[in-house]
LOVEX-336995 format. One line per 4 residues: number of its first residue (from 1); for each residue x negated, y, z of C-alpha. Coordinates in nm, 2 decimals, padded with zeros to 4 digits, m for minus. Example, Ala and Ser with C-alpha at 12.3 -4.5 7.8 and 13.67 -1.06 7.14 Angstrom:
2
1> m01.23 m00.45 00.78 | m01.37 m00.11 00.71
END
This chain:
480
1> 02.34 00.18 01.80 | 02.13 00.33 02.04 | 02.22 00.64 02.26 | 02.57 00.72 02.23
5> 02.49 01.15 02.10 | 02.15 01.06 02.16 | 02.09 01.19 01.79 | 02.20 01.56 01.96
9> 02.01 01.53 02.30 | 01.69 01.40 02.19 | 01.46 01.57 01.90 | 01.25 01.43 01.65
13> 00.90 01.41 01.74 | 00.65 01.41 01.43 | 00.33 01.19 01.46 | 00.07 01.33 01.62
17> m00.33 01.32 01.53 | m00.67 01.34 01.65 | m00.85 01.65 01.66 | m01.00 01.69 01.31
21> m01.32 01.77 01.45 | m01.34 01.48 01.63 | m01.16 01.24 01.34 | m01.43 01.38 01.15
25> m01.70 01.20 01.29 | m01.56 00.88 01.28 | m01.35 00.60 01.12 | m01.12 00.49 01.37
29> m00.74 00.59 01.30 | m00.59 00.92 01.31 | m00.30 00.91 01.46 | m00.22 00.88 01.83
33> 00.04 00.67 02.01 | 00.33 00.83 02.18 | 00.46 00.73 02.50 | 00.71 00.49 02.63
37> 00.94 00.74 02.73 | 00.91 00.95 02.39 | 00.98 00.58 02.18 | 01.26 00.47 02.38
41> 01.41 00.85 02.32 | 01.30 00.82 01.95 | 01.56 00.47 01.95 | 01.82 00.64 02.13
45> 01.84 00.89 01.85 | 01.95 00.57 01.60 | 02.31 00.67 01.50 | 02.62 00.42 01.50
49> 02.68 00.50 01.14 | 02.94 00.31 00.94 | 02.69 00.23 00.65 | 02.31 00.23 00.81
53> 02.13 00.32 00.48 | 01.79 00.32 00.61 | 01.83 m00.07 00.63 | 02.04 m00.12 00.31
57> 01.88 00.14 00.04 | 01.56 00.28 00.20 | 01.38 m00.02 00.32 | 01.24 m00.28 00.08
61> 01.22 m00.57 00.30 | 01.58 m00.50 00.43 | 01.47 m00.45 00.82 | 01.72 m00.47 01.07
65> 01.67 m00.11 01.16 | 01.95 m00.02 01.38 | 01.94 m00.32 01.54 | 01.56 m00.28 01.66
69> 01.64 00.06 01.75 | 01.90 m00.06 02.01 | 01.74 m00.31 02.17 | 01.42 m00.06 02.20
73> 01.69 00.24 02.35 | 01.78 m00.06 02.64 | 01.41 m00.07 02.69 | 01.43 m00.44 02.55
77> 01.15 m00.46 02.37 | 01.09 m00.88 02.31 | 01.46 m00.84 02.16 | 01.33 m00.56 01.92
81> 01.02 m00.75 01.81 | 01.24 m01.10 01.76 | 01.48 m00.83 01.56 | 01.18 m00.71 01.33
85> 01.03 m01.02 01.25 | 01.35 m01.18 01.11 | 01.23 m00.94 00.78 | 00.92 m00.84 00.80
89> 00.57 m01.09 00.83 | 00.37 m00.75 00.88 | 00.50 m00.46 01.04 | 00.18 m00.37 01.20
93> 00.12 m00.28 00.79 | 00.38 m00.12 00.73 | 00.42 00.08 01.09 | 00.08 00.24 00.93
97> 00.08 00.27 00.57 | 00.45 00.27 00.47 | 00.60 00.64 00.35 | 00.89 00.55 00.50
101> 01.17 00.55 00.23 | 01.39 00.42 00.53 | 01.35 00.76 00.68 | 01.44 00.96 00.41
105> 01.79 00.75 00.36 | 01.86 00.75 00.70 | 02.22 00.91 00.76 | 02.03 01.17 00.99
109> 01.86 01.25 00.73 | 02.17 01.45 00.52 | 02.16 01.76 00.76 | 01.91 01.68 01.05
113> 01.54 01.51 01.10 | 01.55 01.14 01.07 | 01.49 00.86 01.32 | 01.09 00.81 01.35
117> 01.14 00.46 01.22 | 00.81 00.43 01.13 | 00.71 00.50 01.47 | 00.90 00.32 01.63
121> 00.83 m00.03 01.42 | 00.44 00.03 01.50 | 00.49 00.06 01.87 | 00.69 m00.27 01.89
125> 00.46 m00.51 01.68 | 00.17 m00.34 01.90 | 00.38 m00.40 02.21 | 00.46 m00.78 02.09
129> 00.08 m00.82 02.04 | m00.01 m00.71 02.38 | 00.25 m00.91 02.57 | 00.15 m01.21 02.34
133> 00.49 m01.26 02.19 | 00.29 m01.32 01.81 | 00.23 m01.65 01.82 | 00.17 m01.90 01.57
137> 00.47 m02.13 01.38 | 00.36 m02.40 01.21 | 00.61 m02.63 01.05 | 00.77 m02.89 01.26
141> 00.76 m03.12 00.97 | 00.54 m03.16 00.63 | 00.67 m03.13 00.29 | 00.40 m03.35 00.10
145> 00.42 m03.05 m00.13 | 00.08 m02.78 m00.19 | 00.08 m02.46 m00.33 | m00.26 m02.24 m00.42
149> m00.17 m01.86 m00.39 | m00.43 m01.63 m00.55 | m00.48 m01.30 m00.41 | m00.46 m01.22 m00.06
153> m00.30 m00.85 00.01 | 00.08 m00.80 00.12 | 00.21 m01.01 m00.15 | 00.00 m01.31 m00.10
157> m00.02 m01.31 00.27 | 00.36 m01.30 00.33 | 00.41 m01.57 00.04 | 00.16 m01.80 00.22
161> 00.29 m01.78 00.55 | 00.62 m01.82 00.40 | 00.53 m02.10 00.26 | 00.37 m02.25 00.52
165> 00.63 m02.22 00.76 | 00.87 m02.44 00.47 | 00.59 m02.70 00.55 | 00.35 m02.63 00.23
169> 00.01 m02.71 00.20 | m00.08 m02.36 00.12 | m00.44 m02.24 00.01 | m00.53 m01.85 00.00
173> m00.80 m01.78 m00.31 | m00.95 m01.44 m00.28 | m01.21 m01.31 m00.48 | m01.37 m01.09 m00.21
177> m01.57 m01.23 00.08 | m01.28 m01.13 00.30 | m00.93 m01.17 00.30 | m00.70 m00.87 00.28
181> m00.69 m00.74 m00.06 | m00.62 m00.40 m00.08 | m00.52 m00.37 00.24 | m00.87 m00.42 00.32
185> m01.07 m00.26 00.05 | m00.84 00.00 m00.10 | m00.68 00.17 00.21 | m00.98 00.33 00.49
189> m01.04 00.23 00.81 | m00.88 00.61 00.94 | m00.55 00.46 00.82 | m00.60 00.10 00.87
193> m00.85 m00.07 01.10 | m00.95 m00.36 00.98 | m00.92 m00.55 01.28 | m00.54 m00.57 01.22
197> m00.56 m00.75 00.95 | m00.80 m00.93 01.14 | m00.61 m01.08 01.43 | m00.28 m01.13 01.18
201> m00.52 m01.38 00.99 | m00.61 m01.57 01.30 | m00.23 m01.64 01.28 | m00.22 m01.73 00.94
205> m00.52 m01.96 01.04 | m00.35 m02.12 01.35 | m00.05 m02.23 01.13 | m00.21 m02.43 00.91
209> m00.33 m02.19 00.62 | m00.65 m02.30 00.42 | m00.85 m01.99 00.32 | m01.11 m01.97 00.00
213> m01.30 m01.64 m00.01 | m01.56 m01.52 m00.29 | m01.35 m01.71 m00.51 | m01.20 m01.56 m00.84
217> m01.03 m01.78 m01.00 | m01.03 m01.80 m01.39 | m01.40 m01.78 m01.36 | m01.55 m01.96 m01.05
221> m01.25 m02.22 m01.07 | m01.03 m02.28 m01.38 | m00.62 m02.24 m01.35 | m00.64 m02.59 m01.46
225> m00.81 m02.77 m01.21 | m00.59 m02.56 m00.95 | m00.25 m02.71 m01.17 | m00.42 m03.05 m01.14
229> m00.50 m03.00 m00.72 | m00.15 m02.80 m00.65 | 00.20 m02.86 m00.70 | 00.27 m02.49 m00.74
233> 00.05 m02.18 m00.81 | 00.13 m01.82 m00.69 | 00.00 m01.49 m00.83 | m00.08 m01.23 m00.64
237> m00.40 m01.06 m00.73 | m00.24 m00.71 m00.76 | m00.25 m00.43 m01.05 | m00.65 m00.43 m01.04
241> m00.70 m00.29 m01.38 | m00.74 00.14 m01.28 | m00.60 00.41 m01.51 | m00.89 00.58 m01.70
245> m00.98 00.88 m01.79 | m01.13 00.86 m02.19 | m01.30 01.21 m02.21 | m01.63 01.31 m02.33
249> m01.89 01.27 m02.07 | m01.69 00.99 m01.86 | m02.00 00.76 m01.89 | m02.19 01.03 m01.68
253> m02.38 00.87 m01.39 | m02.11 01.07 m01.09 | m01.80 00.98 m01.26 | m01.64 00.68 m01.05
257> m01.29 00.50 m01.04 | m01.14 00.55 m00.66 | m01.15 00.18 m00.58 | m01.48 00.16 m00.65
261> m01.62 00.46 m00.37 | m01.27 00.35 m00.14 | m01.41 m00.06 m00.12 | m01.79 00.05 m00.10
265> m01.74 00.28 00.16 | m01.49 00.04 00.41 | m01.75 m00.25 00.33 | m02.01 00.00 00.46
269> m01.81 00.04 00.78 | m01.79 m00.32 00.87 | m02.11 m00.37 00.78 | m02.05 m00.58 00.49
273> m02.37 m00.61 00.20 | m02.26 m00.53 m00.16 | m02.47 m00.50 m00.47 | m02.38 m00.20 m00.67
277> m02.56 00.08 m00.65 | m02.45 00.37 m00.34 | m02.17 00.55 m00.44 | m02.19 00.88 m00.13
281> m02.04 01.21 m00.10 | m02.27 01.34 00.16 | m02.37 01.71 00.09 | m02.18 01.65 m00.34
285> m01.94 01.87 m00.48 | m01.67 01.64 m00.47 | m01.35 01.62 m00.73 | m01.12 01.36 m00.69
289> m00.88 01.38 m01.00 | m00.54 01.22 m00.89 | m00.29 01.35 m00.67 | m00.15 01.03 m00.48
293> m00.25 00.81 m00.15 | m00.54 00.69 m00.30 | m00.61 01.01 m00.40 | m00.56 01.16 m00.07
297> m00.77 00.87 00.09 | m01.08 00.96 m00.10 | m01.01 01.29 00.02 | m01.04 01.19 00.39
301> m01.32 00.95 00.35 | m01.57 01.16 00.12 | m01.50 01.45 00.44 | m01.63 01.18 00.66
305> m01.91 01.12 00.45 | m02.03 01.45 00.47 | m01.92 01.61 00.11 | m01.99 01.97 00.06
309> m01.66 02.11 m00.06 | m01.35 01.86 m00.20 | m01.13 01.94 m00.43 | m00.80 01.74 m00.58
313> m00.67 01.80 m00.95 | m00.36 01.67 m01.03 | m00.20 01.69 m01.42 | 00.17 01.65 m01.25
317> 00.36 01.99 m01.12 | 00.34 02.08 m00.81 | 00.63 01.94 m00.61 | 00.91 02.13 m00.43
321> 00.74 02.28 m00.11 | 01.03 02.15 00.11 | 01.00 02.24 00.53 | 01.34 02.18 00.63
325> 01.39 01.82 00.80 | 01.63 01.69 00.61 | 01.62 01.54 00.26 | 01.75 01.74 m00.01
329> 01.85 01.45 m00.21 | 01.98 01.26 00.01 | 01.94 00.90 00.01 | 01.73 00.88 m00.25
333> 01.32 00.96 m00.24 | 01.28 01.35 m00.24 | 00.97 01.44 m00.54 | 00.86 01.70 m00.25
337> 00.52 01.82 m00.18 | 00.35 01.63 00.11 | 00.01 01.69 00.29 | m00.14 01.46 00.47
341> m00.41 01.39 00.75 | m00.68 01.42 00.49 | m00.55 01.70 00.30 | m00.54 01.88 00.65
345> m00.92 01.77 00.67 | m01.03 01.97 00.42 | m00.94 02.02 00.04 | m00.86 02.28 m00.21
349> m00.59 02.15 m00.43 | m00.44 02.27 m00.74 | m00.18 02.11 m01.00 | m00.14 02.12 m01.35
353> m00.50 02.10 m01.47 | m00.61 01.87 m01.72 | m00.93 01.73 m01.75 | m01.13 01.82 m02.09
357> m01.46 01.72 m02.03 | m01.73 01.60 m01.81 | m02.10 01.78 m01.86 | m02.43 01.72 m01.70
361> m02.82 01.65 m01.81 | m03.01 01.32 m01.84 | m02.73 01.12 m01.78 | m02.65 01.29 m01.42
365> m02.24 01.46 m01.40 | m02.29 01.84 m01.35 | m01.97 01.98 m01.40 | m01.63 01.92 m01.55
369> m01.46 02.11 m01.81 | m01.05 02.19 m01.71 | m00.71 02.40 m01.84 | m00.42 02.45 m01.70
373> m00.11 02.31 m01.85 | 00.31 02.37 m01.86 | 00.52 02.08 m01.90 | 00.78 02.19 m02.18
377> 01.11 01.96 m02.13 | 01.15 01.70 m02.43 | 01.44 01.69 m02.64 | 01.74 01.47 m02.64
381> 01.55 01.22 m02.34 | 01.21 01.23 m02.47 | 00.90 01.28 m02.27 | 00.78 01.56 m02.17
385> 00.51 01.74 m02.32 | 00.17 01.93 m02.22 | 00.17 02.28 m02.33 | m00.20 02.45 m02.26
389> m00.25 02.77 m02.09 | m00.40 03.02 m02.36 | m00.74 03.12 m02.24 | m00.71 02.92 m01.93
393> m01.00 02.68 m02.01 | m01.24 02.68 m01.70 | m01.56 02.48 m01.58 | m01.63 02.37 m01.24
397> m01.92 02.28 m01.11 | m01.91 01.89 m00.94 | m02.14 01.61 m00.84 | m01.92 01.33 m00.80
401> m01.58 01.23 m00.95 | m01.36 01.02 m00.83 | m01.07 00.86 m01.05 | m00.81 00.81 m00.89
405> m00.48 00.83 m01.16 | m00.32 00.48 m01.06 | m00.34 00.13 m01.22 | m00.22 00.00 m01.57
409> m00.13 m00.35 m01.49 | m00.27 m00.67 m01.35 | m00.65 m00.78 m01.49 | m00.61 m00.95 m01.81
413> m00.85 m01.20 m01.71 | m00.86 m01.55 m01.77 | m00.65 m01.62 m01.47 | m00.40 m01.50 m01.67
417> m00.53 m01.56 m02.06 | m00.60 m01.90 m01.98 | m00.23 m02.05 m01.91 | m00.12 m01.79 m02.15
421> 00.12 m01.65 m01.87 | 00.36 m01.39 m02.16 | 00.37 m01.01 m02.01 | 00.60 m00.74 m02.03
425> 00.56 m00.42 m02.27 | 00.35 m00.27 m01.93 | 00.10 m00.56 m01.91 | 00.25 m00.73 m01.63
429> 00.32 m01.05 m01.56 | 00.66 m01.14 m01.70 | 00.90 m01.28 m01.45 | 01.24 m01.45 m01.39
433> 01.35 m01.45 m01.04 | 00.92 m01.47 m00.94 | 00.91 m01.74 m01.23 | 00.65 m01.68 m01.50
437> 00.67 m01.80 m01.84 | 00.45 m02.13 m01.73 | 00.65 m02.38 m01.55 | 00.50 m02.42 m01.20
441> 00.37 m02.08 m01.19 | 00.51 m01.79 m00.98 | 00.39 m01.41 m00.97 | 00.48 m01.17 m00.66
445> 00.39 m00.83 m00.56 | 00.20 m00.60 m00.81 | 00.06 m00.86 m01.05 | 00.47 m00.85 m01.17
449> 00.60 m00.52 m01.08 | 00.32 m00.30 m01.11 | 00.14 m00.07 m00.90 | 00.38 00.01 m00.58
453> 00.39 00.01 m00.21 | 00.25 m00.19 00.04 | 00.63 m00.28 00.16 | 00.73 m00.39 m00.17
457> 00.46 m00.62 m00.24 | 00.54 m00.77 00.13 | 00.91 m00.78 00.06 | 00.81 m01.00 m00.33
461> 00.57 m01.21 m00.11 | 00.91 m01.32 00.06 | 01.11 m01.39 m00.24 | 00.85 m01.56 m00.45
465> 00.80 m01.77 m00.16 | 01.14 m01.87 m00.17 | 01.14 m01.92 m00.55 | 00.86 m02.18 m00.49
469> 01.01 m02.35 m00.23 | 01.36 m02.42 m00.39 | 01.14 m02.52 m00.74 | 00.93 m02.74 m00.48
473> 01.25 m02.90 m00.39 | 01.25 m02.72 m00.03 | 01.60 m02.63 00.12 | 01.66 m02.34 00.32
477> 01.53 m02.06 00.08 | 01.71 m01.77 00.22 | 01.59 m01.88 00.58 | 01.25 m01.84 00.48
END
């Protein structure tokens, strides 16, 4: 695949960004798109490798990797996109908010810098969108068969479209006022611009997908009447419930879960109303507690917003500071430290600090009360455990908090209560092969698996789709 030694003429070229000045004062996205010349180099540099782990370890929805990259070497890029599509409903996700596992298992990867895969999948789904090669497939023929699916981010986009293609009545339920989930309300517009999502649900749309926003089921609409309406129901809502952080002083007016600043701030930028009360880091002493890509996100966005200083606490380590480009485990995911755009923006971060309290005066956060911690190994498998630092106890003097420490499990609602759907020792819905325990009900993305990546709730999306569709009586599940 690709050029023949290309992987020894050509180098790797890393993404490249905005000026931070400039980034500063806006939301649009950060990074900047390379030339055609530079991409087609980038494919070249695809090895043909016995074993092409980047499409059978690293990548979730099992891309066609080398494939794409060869077509995009010969400068045929309609053959790429056709290539990229077989797998994936929505690389122009993926392209943007993906880590990339694919990278770090790609064979280049054991002693040299990877293929920019990444890269490389964003600059053909945008190319296939400006030549007009995304078009909408509706069925050729109706199944007589509906299906509601609830929740409208990776998971339940892909299933619906999936769905819809098999010739299913399909209806997308989503509690928001727009569609998009957490692509849309968790991830900023810096990373993601919302018109992507956008113009991929005008697709949706134009084959035949009914959409119900500002609807949440359990409470607006009962699981019942949706059982009585649809052949087949679909889960998809997510891990909405966020981690929390049971210390004194958490009620403190300042002391916010990440969600809740990340959704208030992106339905500022569209312009979209919401009721609760302003949640703004402009001129604050900002902490956001949490030391993953939501954590990094609130970094980036409470800089936009003007915050006085930013700092990110994580309990965790501090990861191996790796700059060779290679992976030192290769093909598995390296647990090395990564800084991003909005680390680069501006943040002082430290790790091993646990929270002990938060303080403050008539109900208004003040300052936060923090140690620092060793991780002593546990014996015989067990956990690890958190040794303090004698004497390291130290406050620091915040405005606003942000939590940002992961999710639990799905919302226990009565979405999920109601048809008493059984869940596993995590508080997820419990599945066999996307089947819950209620006959007629399916679950997909992080509703079933947990909190995870984008990619992985796309690639469940898939399969649940085709778990429906054969229970539906459909034939053809792997071709959907």
């Amino acid at each position: 695949m690709g050029k023949i030694n290309g992987f020894l003429q050509f180098d790797r070229t890393e993404i490249a960004y905005r000026d931070i000045k400039e980034r500063l004062g806006d939301y649009r996205e950060v990074t900047l798109d390379k030339t055609v010349e530079e991409l087609v180099q980038q494919g070249g540099r695809c090895m043909d490798c016995g074993t092409p782990f980047c499409h059978t370890l690293g990548c979730p929805v099992v891309n066609l990797i080398p494939e794409w990259n060869d077509a995009l070497w010969r400068g045929q890029w309609k053959e790429a996109y056709e290539r990229l599509e077989i797998t994936n409903n929505f690389p122009e996700f993926t392209g943007r908010v993906c880590p990339a596992p694919c990278e770090t298992s790609c064979t280049l990867s054991i002693n040299d810098a990877p293929v920019t895969i990444k890269q490389n999948e964003r600059a053909i789904i945008e190319k296939a969108f400006a030549e007009g090669w995304v078009v909408p497939r509706p069925p050729k023929r109706e199944s007589g068969r509906s299906v509601a699916v609830i929740g409208s981010g990776p998971a339940g986009m892909a299933a619906a479209q999936q769905l819809r293609r098999a010739g299913h009545k399909v209806t997308l339920f989503e509690k928001n006022r727009k569609l998009g989930g957490l692509l849309r309300y968790g991830i900023p517009d810096f990373k993601l611009d919302k018109s992507i999502i956008d113009r991929r649900l005008e697709q949706l749309a134009a084959e035949g997908i009914m959409f119900e926003t500002g609807v949440t089921v359990g409470e607006d609409i009962s699981v019942r009447y949706l059982r009585e309406k649809f052949n087949a129901l679909l889960f998809a809502m997510g891990a909405g419930s966020p981690r929390d952080l049971p210390v004194p002083g958490r009620e403190l007016n300042g002391v916010h879960f990440a969600m809740d600043f990340l959704g208030q701030s992106n339905r500022r930028v569209s312009g979209e109303d919401y009721q609760q009360k302003d949640i703004i880091a402009k001129g604050k002493r900002v902490l956001v507690i949490g030391g993953g890509d939501t954590g990094a996100d609130c970094v980036g966005t409470a800089r936009r917003q003007g915050a006085k200083e930013v700092y990110q606490y994580e309990i965790m380590p501090k990861p191996m500071e790796w700059d060779k480009p290679w992976n030192p485990v290769w093909p598995q995911w390296p647990s090395i430290l990564r800084t991003s755009s909005s680390h680069k923006e501006g943040a002082e971060r430290e790790w091993n600090i646990e929270t002990l309290a938060f303080e403050g005066s008539e109900g208004k956060l003040g300052a936060g009360q923090f140690r620092r911690i060793e991780w002593q190994p546990g014996e015989k498998g067990a956990r690890p455990s958190i040794v303090p630092v004698k004497g390291s106890e130290f406050t620091l003097k915040v405005d606003l908090v942000l939590l940002a420490m992961g999710f639990v499990h799905v919302e226990h609602g009565r979405a999920v209560s109601t048809p008493q759907l059984a869940l596993d020792e995590r508080g997820n819905i419990l599945t066999q092969n996307y089947h819950t325990s209620v006959e007629g009900i399916f679950a997909a993305g992080d509703a079933m698996s947990g909190a995870s990546l984008v990619v992985r709730a796309l690639n469940h999306g898939r399969l649940a789709a085709a778990a429906a569709h054969e229970w539906l009586g459909g034939s053809g599940v792997r071709q959907l």
